[in-house]
C-alpha positions as CSV (number, residue, x, y, z in Angstrom):
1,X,-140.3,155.3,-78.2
2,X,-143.2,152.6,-77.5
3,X,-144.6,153.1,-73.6
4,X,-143.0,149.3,-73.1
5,X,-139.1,150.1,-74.5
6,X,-139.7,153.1,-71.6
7,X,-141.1,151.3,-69.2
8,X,-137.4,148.7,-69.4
9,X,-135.8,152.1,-68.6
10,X,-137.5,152.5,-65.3
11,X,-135.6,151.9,-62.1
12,X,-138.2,151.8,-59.3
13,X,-136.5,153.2,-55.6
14,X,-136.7,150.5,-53.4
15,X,-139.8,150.3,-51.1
16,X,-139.6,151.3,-47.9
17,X,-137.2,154.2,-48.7
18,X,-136.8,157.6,-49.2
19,X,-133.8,158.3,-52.4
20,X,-131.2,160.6,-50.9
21,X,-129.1,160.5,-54.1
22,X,-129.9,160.0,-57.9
23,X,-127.8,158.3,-60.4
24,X,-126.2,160.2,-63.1
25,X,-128.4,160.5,-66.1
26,X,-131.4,159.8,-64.3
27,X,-134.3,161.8,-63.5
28,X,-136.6,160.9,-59.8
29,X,-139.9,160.6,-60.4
30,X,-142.9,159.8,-58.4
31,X,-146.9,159.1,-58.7
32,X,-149.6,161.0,-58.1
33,X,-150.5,159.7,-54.4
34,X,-150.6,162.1,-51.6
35,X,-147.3,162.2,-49.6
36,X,-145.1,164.6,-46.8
37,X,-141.3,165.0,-47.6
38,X,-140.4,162.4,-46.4
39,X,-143.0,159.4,-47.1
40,X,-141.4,156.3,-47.9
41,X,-142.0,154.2,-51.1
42,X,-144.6,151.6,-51.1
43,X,-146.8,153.4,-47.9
44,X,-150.7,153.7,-49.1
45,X,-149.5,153.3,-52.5
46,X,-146.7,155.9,-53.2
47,X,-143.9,154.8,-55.7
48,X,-141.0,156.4,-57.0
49,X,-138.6,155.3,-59.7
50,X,-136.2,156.9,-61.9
51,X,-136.0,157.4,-65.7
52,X,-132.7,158.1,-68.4
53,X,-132.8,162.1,-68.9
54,X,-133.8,162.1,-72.2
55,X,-136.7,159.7,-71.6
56,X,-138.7,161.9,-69.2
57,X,-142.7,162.1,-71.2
58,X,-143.2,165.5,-71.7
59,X,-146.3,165.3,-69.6
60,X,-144.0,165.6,-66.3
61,X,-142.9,168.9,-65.1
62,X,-140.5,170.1,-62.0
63,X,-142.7,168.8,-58.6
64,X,-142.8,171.6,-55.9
65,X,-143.9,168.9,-53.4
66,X,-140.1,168.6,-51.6
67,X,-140.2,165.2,-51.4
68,X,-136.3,163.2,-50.4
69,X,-135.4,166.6,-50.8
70,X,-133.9,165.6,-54.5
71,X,-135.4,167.6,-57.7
72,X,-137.7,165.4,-59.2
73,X,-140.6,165.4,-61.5
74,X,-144.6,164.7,-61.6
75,X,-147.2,164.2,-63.9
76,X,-148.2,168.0,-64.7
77,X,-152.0,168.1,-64.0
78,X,-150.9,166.8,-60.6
79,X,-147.5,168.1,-59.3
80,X,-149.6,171.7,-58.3
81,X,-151.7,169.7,-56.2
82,X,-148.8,168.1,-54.5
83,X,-147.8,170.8,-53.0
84,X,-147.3,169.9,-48.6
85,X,-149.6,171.8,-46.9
């Protein structure tokens, strides 16, 4: 699948939120910008959105970071680094 076919398959969370539930099917996901559990979307550049299950890139792994409190996925040379201190 070609990066633009994915990236109609996105479904960003809206900004100024924090997801308390994900659609069926879908997978959260978020960027690599520093965040606490409970950061909102769109502050200093933090977006989530959510992806069909079997569209996740393979270059995303289970985040530890317990952000929304939902299971969710990173990019995997940063979701160790996400980790709330």
């Amino acid at each position: 699948m070609s990066s633009r076919q994915m990236s109609k398959q996105w479904r960003y969370v809206r900004g100024l939120t924090v997801p308390r539930t994900i659609p069926p099917g879908r997978v959260l996901a978020h960027n690599h910008i520093q965040h606490t559990s409970n950061t909102v979307c769109g502050v200093n550049g933090f977006r989530a959105w959510t992806w069909p299950k079997e569209n996740v890139p393979r270059n995303f792994v289970k985040c530890p970071c317990g952000w929304s409190g939902l299971p969710h996925v990173a990019l995997r040379k940063v979701a160790p680094r996400l980790i709330e201190r």
